[in-house]
KOLSE-975681 format. One line per 4 residues: number of its first residue (from 0); their letters; for each residue x, z negated, y negated of N, C-alpha, C, O. Coordinates in nm, 3 decimals. Example, Ala and Ser with C-alpha at 12.3 -4.5 7.8 and 13.67 -1.06 7.14 Angstrom:
2
0	AS	1.319 -0.780 0.569 1.230 -0.780 0.450 1.320 -0.780 0.330 1.424 -0.846 0.332 | 1.285 -0.708 0.225 1.367 -0.714 0.106 1.290 -0.787 -0.003 1.341 -0.804 -0.114
END
This chain:
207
0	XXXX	0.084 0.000 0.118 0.000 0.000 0.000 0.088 0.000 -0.124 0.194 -0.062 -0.118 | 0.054 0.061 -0.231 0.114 0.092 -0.343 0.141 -0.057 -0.432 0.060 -0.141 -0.472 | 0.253 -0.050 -0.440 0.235 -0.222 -0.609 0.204 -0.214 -0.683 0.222 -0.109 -0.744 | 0.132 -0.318 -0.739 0.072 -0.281 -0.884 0.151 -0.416 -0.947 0.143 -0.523 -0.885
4	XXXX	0.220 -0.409 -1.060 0.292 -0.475 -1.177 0.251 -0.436 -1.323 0.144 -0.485 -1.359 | 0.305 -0.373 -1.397 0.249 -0.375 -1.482 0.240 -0.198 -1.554 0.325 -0.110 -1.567 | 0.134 -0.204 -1.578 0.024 -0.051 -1.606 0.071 -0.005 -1.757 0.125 -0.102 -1.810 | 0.069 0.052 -1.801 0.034 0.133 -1.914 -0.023 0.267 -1.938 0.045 0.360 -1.982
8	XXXX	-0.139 0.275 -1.910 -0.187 0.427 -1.913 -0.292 0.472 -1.991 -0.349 0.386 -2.058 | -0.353 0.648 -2.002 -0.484 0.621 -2.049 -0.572 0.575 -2.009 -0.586 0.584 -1.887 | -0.672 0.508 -2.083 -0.815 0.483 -2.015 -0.921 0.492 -2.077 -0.940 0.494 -2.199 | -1.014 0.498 -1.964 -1.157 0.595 -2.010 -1.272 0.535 -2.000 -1.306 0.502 -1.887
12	XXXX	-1.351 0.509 -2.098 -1.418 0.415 -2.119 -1.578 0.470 -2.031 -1.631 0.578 -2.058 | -1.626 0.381 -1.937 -1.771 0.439 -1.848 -1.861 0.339 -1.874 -1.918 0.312 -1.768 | -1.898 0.274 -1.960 -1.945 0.170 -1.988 -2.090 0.116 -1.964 -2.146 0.032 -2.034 | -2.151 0.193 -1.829 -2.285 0.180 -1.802 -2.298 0.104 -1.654 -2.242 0.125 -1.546
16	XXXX	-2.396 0.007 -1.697 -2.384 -0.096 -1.603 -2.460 -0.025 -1.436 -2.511 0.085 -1.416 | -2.444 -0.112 -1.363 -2.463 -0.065 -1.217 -2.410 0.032 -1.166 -2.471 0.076 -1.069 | -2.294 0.098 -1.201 -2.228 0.197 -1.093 -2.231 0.183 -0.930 -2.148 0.130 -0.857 | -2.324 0.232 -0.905 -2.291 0.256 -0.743 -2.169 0.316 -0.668 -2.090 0.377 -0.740
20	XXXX	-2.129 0.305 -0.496 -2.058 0.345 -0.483 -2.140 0.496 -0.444 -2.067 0.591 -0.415 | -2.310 0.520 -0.444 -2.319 0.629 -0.432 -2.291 0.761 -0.564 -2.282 0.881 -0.536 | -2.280 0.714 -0.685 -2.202 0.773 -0.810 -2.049 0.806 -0.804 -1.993 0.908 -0.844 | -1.999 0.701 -0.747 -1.866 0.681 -0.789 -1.828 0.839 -0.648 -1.773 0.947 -0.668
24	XXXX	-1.881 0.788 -0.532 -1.841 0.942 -0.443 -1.983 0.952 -0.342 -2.009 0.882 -0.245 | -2.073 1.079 -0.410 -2.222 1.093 -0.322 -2.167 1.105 -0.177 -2.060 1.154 -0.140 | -2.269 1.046 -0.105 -2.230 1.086 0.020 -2.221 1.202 0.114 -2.176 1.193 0.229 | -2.270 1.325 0.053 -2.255 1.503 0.069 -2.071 1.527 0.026 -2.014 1.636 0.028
28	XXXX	-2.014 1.408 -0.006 -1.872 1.443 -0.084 -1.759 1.389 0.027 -1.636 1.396 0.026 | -1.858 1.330 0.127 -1.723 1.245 0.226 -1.695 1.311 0.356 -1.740 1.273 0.464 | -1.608 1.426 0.337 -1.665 1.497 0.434 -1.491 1.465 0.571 -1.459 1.554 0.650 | -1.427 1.356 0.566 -1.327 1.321 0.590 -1.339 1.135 0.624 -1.388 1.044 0.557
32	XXXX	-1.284 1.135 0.729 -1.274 0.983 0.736 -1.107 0.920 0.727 -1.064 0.809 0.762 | -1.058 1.001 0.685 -0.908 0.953 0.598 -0.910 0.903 0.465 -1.009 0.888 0.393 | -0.749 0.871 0.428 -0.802 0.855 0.248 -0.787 0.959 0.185 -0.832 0.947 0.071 | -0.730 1.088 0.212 -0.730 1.213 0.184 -0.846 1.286 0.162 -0.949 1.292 0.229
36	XXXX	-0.813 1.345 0.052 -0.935 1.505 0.030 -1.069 1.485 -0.021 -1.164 1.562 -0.017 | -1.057 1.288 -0.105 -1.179 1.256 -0.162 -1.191 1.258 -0.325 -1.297 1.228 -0.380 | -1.051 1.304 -0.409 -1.072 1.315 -0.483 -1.145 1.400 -0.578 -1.183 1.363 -0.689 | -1.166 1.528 -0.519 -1.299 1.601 -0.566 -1.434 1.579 -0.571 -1.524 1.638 -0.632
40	XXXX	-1.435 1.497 -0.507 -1.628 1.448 -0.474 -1.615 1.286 -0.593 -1.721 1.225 -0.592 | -1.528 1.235 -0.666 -1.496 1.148 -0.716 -1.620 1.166 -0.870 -1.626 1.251 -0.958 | -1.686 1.069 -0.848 -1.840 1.099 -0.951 -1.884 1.250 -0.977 -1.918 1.293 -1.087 | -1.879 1.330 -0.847 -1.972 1.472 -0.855 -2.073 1.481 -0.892 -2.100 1.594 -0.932
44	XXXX	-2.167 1.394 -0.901 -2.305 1.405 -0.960 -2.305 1.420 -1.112 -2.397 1.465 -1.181 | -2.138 1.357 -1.165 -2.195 1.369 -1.315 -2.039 1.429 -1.349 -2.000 1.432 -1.466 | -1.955 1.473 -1.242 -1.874 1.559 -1.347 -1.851 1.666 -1.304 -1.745 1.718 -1.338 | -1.975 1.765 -1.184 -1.999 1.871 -1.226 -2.157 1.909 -1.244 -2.253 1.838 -1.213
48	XXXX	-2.158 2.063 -1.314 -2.289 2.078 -1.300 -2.429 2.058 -1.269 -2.530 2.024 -1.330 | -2.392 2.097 -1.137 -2.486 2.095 -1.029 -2.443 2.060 -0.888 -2.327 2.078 -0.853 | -2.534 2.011 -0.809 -2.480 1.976 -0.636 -2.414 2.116 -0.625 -2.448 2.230 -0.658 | -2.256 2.036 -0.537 -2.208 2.141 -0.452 -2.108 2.265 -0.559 -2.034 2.358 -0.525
52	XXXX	-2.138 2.228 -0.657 -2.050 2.317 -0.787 -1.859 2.253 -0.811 -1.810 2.142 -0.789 | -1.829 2.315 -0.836 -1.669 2.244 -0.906 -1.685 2.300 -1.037 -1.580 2.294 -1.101 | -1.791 2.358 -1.104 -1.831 2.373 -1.222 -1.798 2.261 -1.338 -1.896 2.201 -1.381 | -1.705 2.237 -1.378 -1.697 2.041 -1.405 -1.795 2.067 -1.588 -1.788 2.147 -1.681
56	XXXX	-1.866 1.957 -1.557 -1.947 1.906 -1.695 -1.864 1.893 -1.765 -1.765 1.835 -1.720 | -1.862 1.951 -1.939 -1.756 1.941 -2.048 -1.797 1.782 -2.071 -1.713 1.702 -2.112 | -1.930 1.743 -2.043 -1.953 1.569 -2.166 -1.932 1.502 -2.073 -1.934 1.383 -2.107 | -1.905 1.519 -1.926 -1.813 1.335 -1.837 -1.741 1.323 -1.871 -1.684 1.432 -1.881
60	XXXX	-1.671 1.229 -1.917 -1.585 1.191 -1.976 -1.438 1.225 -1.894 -1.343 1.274 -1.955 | -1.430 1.189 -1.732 -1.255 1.230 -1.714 -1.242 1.377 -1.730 -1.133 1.433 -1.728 | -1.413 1.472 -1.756 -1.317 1.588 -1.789 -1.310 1.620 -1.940 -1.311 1.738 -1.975 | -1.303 1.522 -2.031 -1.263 1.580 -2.146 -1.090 1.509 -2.146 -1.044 1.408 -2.091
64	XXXX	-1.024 1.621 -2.238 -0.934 1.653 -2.228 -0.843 1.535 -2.324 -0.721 1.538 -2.304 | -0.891 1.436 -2.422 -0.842 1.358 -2.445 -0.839 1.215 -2.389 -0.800 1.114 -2.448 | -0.892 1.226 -2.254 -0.900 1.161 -2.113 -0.792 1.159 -1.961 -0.756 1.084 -1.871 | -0.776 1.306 -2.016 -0.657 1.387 -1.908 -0.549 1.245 -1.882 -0.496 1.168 -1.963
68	XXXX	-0.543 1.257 -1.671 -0.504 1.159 -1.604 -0.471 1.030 -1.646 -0.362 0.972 -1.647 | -0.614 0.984 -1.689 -0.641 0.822 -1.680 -0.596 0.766 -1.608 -0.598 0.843 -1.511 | -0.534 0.645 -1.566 -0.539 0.565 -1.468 -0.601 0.430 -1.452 -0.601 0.361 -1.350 | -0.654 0.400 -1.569 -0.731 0.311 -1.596 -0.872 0.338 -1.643 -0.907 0.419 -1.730
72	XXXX	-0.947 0.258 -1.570 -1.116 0.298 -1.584 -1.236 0.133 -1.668 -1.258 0.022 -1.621 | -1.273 0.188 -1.778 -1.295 0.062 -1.868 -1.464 0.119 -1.834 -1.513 0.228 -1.860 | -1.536 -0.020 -1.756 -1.664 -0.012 -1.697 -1.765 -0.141 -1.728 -1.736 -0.247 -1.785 | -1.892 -0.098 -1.673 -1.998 -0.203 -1.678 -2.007 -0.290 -1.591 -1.943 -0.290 -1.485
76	XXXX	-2.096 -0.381 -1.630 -2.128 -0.479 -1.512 -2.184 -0.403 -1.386 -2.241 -0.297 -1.360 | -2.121 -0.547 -1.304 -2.159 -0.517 -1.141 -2.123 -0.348 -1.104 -2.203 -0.272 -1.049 | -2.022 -0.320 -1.136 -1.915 -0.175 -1.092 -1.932 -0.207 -0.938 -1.919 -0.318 -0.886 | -1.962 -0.097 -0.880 -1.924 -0.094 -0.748 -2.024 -0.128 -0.673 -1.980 -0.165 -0.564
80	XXXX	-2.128 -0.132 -0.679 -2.290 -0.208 -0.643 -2.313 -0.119 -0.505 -2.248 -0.029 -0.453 | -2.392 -0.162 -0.483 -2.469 -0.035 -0.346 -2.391 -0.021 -0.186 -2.361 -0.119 -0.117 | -2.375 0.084 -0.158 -2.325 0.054 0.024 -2.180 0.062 -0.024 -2.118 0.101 -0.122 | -2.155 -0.004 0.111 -1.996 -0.038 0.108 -1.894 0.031 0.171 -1.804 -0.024 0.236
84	XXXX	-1.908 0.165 0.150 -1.836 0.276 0.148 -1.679 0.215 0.091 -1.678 0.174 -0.024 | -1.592 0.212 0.143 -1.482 0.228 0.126 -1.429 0.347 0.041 -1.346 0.338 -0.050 | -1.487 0.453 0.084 -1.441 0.583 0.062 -1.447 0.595 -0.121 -1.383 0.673 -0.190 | -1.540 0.494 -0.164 -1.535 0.475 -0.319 -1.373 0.434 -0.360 -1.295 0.484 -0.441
88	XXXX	-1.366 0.363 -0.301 -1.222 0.321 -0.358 -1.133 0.422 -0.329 -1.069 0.469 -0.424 | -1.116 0.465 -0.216 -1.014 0.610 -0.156 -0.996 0.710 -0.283 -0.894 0.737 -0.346 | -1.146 0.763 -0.300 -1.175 0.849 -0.407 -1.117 0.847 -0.574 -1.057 0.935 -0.637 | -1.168 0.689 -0.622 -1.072 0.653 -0.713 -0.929 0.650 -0.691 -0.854 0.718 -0.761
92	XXXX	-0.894 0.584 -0.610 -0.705 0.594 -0.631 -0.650 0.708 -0.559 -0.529 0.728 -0.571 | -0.739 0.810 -0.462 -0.653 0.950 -0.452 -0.666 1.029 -0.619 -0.579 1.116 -0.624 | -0.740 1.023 -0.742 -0.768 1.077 -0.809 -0.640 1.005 -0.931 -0.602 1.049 -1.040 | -0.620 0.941 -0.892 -0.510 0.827 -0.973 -0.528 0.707 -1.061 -0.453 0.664 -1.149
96	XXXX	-0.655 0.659 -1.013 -0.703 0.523 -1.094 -0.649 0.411 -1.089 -0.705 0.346 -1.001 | -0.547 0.339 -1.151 -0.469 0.215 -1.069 -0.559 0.073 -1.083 -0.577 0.009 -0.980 | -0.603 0.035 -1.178 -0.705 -0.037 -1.265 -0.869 0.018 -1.315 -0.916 0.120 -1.366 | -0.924 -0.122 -1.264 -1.068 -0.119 -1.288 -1.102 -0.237 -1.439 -1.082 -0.353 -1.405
100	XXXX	-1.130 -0.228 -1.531 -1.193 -0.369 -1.563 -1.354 -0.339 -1.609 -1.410 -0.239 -1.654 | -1.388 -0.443 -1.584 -1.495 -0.469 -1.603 -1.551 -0.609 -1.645 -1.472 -0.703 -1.652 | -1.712 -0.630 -1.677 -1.815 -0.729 -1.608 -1.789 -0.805 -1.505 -1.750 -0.920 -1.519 | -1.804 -0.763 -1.417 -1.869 -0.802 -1.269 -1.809 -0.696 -1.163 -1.771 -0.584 -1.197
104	XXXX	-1.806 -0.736 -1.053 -1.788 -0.619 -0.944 -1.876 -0.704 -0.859 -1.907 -0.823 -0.856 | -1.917 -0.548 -0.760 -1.990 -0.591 -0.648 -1.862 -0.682 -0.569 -1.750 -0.666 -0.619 | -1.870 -0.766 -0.465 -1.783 -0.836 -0.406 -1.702 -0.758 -0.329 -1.582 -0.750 -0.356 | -1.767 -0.678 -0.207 -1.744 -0.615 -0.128 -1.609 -0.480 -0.182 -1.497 -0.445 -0.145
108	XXXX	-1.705 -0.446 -0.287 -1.571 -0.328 -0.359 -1.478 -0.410 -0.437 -1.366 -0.368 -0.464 | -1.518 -0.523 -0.474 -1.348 -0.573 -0.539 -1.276 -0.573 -0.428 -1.173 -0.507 -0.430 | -1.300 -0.620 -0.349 -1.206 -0.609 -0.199 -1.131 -0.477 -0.196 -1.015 -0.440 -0.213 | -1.235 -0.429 -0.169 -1.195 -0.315 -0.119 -1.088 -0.261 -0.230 -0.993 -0.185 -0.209
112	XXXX	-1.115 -0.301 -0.315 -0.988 -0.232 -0.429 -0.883 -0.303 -0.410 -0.782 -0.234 -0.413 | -0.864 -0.420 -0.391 -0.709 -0.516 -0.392 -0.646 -0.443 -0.220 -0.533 -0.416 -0.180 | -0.771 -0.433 -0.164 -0.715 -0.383 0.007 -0.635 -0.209 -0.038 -0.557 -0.135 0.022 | -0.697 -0.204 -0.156 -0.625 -0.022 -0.129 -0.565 0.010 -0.283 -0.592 0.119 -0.334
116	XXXX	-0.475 -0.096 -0.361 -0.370 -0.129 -0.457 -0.423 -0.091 -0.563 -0.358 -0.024 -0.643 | -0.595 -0.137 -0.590 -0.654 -0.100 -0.693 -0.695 -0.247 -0.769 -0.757 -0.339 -0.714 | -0.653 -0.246 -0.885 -0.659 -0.360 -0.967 -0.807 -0.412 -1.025 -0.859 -0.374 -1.130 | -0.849 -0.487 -0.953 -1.056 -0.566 -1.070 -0.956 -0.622 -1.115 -0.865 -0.685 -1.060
120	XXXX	-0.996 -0.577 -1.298 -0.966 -0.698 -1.407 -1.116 -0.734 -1.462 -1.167 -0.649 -1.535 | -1.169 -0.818 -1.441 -1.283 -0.886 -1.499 -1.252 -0.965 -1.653 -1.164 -1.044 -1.687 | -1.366 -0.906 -1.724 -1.345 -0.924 -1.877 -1.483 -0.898 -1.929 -1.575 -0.837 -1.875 | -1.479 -0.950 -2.032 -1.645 -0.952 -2.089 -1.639 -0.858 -2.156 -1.535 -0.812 -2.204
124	XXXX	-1.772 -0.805 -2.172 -1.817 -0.656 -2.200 -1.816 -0.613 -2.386 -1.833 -0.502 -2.436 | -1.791 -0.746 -2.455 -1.724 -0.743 -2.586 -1.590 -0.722 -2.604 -1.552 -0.675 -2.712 | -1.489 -0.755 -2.492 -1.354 -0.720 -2.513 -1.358 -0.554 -2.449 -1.317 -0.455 -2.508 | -1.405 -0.558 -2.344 -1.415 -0.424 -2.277 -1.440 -0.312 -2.417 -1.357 -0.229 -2.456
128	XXXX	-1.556 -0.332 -2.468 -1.562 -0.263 -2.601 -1.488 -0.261 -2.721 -1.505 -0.193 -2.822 | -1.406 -0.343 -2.697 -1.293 -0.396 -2.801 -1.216 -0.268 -2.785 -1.206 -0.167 -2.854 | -1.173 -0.299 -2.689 -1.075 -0.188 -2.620 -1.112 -0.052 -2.594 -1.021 0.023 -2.559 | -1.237 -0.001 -2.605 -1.274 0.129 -2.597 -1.246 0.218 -2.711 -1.215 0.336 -2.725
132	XXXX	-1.269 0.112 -2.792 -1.325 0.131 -2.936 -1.183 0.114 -3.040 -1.204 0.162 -3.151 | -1.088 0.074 -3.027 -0.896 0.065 -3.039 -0.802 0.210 -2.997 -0.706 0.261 -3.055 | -0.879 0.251 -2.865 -0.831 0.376 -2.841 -0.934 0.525 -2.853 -0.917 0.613 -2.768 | -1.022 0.539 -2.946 -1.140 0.574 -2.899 -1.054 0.723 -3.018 -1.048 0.839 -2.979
136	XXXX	-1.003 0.680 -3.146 -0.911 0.792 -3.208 -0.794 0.875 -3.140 -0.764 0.987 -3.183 | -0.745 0.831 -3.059 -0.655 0.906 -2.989 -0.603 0.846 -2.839 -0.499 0.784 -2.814 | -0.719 0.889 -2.745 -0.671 0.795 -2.598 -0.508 0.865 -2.542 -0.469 0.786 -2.456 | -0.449 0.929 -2.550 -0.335 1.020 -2.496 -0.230 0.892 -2.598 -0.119 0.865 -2.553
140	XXXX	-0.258 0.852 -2.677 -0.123 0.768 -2.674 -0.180 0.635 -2.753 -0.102 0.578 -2.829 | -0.288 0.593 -2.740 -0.311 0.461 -2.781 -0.375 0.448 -2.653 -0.479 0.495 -2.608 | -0.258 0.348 -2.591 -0.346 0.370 -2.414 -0.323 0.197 -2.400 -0.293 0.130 -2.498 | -0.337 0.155 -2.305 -0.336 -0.004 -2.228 -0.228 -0.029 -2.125 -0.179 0.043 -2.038
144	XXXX	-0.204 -0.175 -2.169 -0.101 -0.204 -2.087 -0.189 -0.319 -2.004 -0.240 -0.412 -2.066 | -0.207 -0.305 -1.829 -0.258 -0.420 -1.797 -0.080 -0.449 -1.696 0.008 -0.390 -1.634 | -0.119 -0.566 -1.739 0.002 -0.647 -1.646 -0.005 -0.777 -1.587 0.005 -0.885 -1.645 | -0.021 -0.760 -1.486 -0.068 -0.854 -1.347 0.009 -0.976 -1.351 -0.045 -1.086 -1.353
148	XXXX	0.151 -0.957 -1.352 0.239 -1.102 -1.382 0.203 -1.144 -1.436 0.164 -1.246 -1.379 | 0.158 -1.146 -1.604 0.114 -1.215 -1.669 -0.004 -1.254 -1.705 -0.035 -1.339 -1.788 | -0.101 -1.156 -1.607 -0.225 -1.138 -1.650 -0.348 -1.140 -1.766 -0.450 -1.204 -1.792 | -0.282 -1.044 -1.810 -0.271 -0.975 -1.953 -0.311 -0.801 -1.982 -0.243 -0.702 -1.956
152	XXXX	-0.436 -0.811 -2.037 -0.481 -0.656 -2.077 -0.477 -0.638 -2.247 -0.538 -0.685 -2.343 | -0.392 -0.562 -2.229 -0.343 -0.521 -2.413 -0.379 -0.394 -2.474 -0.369 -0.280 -2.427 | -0.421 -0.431 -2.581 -0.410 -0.262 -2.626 -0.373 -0.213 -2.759 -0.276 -0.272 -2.807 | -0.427 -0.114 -2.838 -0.330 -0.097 -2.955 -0.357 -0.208 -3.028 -0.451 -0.286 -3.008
156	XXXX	-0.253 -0.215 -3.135 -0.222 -0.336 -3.236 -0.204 -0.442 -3.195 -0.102 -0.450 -3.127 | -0.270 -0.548 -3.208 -0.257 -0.714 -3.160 -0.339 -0.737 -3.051 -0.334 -0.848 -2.998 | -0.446 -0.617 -2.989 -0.502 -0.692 -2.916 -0.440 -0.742 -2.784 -0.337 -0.694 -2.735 | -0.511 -0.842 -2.732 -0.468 -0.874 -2.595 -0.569 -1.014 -2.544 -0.604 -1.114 -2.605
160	XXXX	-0.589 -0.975 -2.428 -0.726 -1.035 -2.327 -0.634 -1.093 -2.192 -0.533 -1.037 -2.151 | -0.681 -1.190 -2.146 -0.583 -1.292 -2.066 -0.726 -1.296 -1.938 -0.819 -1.376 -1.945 | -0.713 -1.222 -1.860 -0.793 -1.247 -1.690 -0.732 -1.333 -1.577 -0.624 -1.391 -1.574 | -0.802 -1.328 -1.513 -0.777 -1.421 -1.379 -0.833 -1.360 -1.266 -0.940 -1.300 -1.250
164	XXXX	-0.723 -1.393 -1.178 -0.711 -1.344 -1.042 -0.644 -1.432 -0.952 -0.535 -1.484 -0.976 | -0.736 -1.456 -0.807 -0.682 -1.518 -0.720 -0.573 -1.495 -0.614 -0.569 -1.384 -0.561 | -0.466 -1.610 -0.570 -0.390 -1.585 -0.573 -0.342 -1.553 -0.448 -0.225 -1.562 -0.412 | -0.466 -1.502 -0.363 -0.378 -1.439 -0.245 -0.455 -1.265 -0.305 -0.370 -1.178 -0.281
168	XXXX	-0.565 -1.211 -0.361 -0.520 -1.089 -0.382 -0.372 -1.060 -0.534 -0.295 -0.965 -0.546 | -0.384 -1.159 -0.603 -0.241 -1.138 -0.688 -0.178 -1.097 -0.629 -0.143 -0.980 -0.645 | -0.129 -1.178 -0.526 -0.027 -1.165 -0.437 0.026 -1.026 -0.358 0.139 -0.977 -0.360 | -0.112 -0.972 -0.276 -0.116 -0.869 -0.222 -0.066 -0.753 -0.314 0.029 -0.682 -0.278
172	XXXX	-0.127 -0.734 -0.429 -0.077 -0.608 -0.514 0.008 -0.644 -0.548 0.061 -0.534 -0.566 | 0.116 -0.745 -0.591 0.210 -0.743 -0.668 0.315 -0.674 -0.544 0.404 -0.591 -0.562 | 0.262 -0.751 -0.386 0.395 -0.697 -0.336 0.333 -0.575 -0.253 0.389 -0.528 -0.154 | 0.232 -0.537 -0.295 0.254 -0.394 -0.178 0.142 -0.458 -0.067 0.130 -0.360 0.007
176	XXXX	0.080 -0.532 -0.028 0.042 -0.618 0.126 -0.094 -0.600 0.127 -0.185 -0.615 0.046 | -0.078 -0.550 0.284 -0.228 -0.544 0.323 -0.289 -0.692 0.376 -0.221 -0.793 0.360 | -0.415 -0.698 0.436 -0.426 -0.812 0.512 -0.349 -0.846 0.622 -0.328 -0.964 0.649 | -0.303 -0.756 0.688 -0.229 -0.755 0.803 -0.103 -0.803 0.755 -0.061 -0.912 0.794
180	XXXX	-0.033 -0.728 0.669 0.123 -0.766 0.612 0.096 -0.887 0.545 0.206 -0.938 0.526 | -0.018 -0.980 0.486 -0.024 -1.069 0.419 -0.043 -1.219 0.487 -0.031 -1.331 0.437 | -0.076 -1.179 0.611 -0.061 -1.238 0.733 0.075 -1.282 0.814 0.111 -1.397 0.837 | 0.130 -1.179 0.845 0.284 -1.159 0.950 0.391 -1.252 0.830 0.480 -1.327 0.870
184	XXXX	0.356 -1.225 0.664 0.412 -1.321 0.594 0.462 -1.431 0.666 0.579 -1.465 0.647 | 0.390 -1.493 0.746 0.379 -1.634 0.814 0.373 -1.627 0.950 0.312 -1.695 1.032 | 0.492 -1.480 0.967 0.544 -1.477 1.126 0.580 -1.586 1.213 0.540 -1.594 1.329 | 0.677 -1.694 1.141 0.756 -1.764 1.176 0.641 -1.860 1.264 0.597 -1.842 1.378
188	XXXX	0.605 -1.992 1.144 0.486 -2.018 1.180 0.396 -1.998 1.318 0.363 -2.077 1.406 | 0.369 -1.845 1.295 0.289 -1.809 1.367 0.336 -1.849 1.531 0.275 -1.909 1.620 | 0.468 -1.791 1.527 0.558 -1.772 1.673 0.581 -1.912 1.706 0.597 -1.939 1.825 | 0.586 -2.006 1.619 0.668 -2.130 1.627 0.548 -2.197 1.715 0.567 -2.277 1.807
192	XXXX	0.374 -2.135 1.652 0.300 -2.239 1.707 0.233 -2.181 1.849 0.179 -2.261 1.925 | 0.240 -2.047 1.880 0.241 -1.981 2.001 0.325 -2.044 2.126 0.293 -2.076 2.241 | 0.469 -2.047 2.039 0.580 -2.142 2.146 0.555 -2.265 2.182 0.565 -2.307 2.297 | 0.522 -2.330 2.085 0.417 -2.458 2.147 0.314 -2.473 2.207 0.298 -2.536 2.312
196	XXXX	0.261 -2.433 2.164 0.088 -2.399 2.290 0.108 -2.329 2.430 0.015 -2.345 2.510 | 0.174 -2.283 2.456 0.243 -2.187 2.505 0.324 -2.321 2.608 0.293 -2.314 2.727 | 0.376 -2.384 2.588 0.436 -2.526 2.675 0.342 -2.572 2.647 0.345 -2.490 2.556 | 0.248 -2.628 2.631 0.144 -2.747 2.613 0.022 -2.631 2.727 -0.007 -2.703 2.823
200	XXXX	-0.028 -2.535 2.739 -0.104 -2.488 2.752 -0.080 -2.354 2.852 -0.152 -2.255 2.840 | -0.006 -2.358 2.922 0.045 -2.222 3.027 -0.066 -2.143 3.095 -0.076 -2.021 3.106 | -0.148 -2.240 3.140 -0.273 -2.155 3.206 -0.365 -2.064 3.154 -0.439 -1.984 3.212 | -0.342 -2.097 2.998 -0.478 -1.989 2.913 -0.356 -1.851 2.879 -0.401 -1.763 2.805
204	XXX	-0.233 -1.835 2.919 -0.122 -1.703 2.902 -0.147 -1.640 3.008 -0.178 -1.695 3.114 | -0.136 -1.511 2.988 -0.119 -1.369 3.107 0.070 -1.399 3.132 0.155 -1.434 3.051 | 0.076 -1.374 3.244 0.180 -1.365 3.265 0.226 -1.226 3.270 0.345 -1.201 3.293
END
């Protein structure tokens, strides 16, 4: 899994509450059960035309051009709502989204974002607008710095917003770790108490 430390990129302000994960990638768009080949179906309903078009809508916002490769996505409450498609998150970070902030997230997709090196920064929907509205004259170089060490979302001039995050997904993005790798962390442990049970307990082992 990719690290996330500290960000500086553009970002694009979506600021309408309840995003589903059926918006974020319809389910006519998942035509793959990898994390590959979902970045085109990545909000198809509203950034092209019509179903089934690559026609891309000029007024969604990642396709206007003072948007061009965001990596940061500035959203509404409860982001991520609805079925728990994974493939939402796939979609965002094959497309290059490193950071979410928001409101609220559904539970299930904040997960799913720390599981696949995608950053929930939770922030109230007055700073969120703070920040839309700071880069809203020129997003290509009045962009955001979020930075996880310190946990800290900045943007042009003085601003800066201080979030919180717990500290086993901190953990996970800062170093790269899945659940599995966030686990084996505590190989030692692990083996030390196997080796004991293991003499205390011989009959419940395959030989």
């Amino acid at each position: 899994m990719q690290k996330f430390d500290v960000l500086t990129g553009v970002a694009a302000p979506m600021l309408r509450a309840n995003v589903d994960t059926d918006a974020i990638i319809p389910s006519r768009e998942m035509k793959t059960v990898s994390k590959s080949g979902l970045a085109d179906g990545l909000f198809a309903g509203w950034r092209y035309v019509r179903i089934g078009s690559r026609e891309r809508n000029p007024d969604f916002i990642l396709n206007q051009p003072a948007y061009a490769g965001a990596q940061v996505l500035l959203a509404g409450e409860n982001f991520g709502c609805g079925s728990s498609r994974e493939h939402a998150v796939w979609a965002l970070a094959e497309y290059g989204i490193r950071a979410v902030i928001a409101p609220s997230f559904a539970p299930i997709f904040r997960g799913n974002c720390v599981r696949n090196g995608i950053l929930p920064v939770k922030l109230d929907a007055a700073s969120i607008t703070r920040l839309a509205d700071s880069m809203a004259a020129d997003p290509q170089h009045l962009r955001v710095t979020v930075d996880l060490h310190r946990q800290r979302v900045a943007g042009p001039g003085d601003l800066e917003f201080a979030f919180e995050l717990d500290t086993e997904s901190r953990e996970m993005l800062l170093e790269g770790l899945d659940a599995i790798d966030l686990t084996l962390k505590h190989r030692a442990a692990i083996e030390s108490f196997h080796a004991r049970d293991r003499a205390q307990r011989p009959w419940i082992y395959l030989q």
